[in-house]
C-alpha positions as CSV (number, residue, x, y, z in Angstrom):
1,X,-34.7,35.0,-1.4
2,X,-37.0,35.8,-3.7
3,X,-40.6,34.0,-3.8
4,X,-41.0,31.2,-6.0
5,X,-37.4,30.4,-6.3
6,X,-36.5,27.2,-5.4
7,X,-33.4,25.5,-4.4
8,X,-33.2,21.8,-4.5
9,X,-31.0,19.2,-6.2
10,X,-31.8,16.3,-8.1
11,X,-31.3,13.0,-7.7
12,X,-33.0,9.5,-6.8
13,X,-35.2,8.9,-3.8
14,X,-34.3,5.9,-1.6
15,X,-37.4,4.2,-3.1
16,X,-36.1,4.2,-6.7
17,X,-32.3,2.9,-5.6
18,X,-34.0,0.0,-3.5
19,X,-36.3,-0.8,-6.5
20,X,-33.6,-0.8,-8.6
21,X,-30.9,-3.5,-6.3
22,X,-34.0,-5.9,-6.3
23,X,-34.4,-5.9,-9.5
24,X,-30.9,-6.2,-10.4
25,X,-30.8,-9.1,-7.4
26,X,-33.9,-11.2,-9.4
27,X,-31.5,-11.1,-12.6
28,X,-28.7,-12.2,-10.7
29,X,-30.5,-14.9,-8.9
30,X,-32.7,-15.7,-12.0
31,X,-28.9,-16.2,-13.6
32,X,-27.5,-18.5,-10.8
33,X,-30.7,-20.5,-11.2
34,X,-30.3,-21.3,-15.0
35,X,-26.8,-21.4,-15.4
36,X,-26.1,-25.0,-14.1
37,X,-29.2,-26.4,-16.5
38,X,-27.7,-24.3,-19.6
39,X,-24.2,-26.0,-18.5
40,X,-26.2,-29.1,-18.2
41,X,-27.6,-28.9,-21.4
42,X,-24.0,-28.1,-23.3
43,X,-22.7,-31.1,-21.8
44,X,-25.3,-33.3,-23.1
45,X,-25.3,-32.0,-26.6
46,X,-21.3,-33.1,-26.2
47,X,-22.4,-36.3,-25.4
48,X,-24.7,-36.6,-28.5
49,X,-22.1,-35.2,-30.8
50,X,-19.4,-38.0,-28.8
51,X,-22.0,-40.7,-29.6
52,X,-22.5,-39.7,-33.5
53,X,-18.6,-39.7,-33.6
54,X,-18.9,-42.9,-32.2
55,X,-21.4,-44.5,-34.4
56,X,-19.8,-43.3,-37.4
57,X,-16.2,-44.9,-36.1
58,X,-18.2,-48.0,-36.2
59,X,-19.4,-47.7,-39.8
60,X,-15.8,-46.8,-40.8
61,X,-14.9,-50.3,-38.9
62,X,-17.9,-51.9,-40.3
63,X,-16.5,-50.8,-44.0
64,X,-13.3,-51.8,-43.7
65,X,-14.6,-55.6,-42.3
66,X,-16.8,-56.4,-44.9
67,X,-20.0,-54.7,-42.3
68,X,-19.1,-56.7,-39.5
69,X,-19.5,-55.2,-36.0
70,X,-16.3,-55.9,-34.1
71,X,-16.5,-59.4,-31.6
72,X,-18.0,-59.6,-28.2
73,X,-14.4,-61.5,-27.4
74,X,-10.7,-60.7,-28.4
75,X,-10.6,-63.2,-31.1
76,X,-13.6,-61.6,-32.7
77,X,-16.0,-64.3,-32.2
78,X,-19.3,-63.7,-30.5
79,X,-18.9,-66.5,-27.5
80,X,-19.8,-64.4,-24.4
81,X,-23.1,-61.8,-24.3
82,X,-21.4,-58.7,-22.7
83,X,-17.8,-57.0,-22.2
84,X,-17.0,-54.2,-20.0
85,X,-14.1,-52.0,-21.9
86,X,-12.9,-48.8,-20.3
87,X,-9.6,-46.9,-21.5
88,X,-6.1,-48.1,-20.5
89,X,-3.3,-49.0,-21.7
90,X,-2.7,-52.3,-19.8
91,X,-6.5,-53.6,-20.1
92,X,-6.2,-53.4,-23.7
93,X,-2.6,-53.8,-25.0
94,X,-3.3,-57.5,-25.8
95,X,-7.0,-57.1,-27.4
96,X,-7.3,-58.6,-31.0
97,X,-8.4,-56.1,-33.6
98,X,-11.3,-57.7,-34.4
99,X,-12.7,-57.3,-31.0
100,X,-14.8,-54.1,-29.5
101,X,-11.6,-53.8,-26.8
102,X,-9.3,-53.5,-29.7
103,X,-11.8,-51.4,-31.2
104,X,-12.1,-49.0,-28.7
105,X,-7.7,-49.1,-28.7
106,X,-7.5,-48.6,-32.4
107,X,-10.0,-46.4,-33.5
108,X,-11.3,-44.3,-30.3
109,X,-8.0,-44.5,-27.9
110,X,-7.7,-42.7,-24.8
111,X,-9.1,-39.3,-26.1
112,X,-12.8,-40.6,-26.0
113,X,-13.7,-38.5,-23.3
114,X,-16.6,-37.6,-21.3
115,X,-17.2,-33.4,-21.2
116,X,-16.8,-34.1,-17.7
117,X,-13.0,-35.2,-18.0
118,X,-13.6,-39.2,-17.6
119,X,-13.0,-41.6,-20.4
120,X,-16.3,-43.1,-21.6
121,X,-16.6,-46.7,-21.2
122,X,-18.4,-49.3,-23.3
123,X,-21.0,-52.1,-22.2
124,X,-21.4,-54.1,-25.1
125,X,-24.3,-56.4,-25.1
126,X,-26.2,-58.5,-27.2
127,X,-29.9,-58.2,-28.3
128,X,-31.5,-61.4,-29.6
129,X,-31.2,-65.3,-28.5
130,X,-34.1,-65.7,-26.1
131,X,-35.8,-62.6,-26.3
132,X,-35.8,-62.1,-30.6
133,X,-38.2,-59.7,-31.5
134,X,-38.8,-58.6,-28.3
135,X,-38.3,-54.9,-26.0
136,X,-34.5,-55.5,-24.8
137,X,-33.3,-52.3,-23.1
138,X,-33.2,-51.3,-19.9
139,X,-36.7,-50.7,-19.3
140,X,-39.1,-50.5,-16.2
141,X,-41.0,-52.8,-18.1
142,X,-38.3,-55.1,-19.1
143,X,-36.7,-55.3,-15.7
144,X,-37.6,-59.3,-15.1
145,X,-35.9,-59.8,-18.5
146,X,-33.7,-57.0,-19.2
147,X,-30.4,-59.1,-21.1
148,X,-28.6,-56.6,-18.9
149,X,-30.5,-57.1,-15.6
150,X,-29.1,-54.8,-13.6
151,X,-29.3,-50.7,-13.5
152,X,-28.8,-48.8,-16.5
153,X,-25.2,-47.2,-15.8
154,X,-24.8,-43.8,-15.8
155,X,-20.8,-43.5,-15.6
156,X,-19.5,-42.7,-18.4
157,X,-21.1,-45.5,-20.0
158,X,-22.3,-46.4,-23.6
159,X,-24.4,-49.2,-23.4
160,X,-23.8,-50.6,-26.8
161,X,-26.4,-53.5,-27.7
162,X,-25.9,-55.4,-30.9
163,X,-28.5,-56.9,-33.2
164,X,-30.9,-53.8,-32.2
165,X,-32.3,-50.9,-32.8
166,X,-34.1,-47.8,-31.0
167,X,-37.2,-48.4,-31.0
168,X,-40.1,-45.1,-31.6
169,X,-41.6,-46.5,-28.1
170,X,-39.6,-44.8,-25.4
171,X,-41.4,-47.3,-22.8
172,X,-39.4,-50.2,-24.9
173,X,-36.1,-48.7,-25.7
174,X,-34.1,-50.4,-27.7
175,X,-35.6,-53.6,-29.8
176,X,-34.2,-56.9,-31.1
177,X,-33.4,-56.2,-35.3
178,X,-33.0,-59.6,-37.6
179,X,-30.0,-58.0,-38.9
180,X,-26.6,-59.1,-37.1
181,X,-24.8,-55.5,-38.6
182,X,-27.1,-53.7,-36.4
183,X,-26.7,-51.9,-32.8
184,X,-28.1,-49.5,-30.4
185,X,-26.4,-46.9,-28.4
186,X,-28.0,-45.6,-24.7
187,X,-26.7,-43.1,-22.9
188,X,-28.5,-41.8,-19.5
189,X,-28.2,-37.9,-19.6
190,X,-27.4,-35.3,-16.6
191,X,-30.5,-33.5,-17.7
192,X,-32.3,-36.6,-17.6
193,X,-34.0,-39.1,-19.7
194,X,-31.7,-41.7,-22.0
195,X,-30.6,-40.9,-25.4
196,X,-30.8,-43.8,-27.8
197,X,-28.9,-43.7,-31.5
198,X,-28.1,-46.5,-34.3
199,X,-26.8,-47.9,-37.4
């Protein structure tokens, strides 16, 4: 062998492969971490776009019944201060038109669906009466009073609160409006915090 002539292969040392699998295990884990919020996050921008759809199914309604919201009972009259609708076809084969069940039949049917699979269902409330002018969503603040008094629902539900509006306080929520052609739409989010939308 003559001097100076070496013979030795290249390659990587056990140092550089061991850097390189923990890096490669940070991006995978970084991944696994963030994944389920970025799935959260789709899902609630669904739930946005299902509420717009919503809202403007209501104006259609509202159009077509000289700006009338649909009736808190099936006749269309406004004698009780909440309904519960959810989809089926047995609960609501029998609900007048006029009424937010036969709404819900006519105009959103069974395809009104959560991104999670579940039909959404509607808690249909009314703002006003007692508490006019006055913070009436489910609030921490408003819990003595709230006109729903009870935990804001967070399955599948659209809490749907006539004669209101969403008020630029997030500490109030929703507020009482004058005007009988208005509502409110809440929706508690999987990311957190509660959406609020009207008309």
């Amino acid at each position: 062998m003559k001097k100076g002539d070496t013979n030795y292969k290249n390659g990587f040392t056990i140092i550089e492969v061991v850097l390189v699998l923990g890096i490669a295990g940070l991006i995978f884990l970084m991944m696994m971490i963030a994944l389920p919020a970025l799935q959260r996050q789709e899902r609630d921008t669904e739930r946005r776009e299902d509420i717009t759809f919503f809202l403007d199914t209501v104006k259609k309604f509202q159009t077509n019944n000289r700006g009338a919201l649909p009736g808190l009972t099936d006749n269309g009259t406004d004698e009780t201060s909440e309904v519960i609708v959810a989809w089926s076809e047995e609960g609501l084969a029998d609900a007048g038109k006029s009424s937010w069940r036969g709404f819900y039949r006519d105009s959103l049917g069974e395809k009104f669906k959560d991104p999670n699979g579940e039909n959404y269902r509607l808690d249909v409330l009314r703002c006003g009466g007692s508490i006019t002018n006055a913070s009436c969503g489910p609030t921490a603040a408003n819990a003595a009073r709230n006109i729903s008094n009870r935990q804001f629902p967070n399955d599948f539900t659209l809490l749907v609160i006539v004669q209101s509006k969403c008020s630029n306080d997030a500490a109030q929520g929703v507020v009482a409006s004058s005007n009988a052609r208005k509502m409110a739409v809440l929706y508690k989010l999987e990311g957190g915090g509660i959406y609020c939308a009207d008309i």
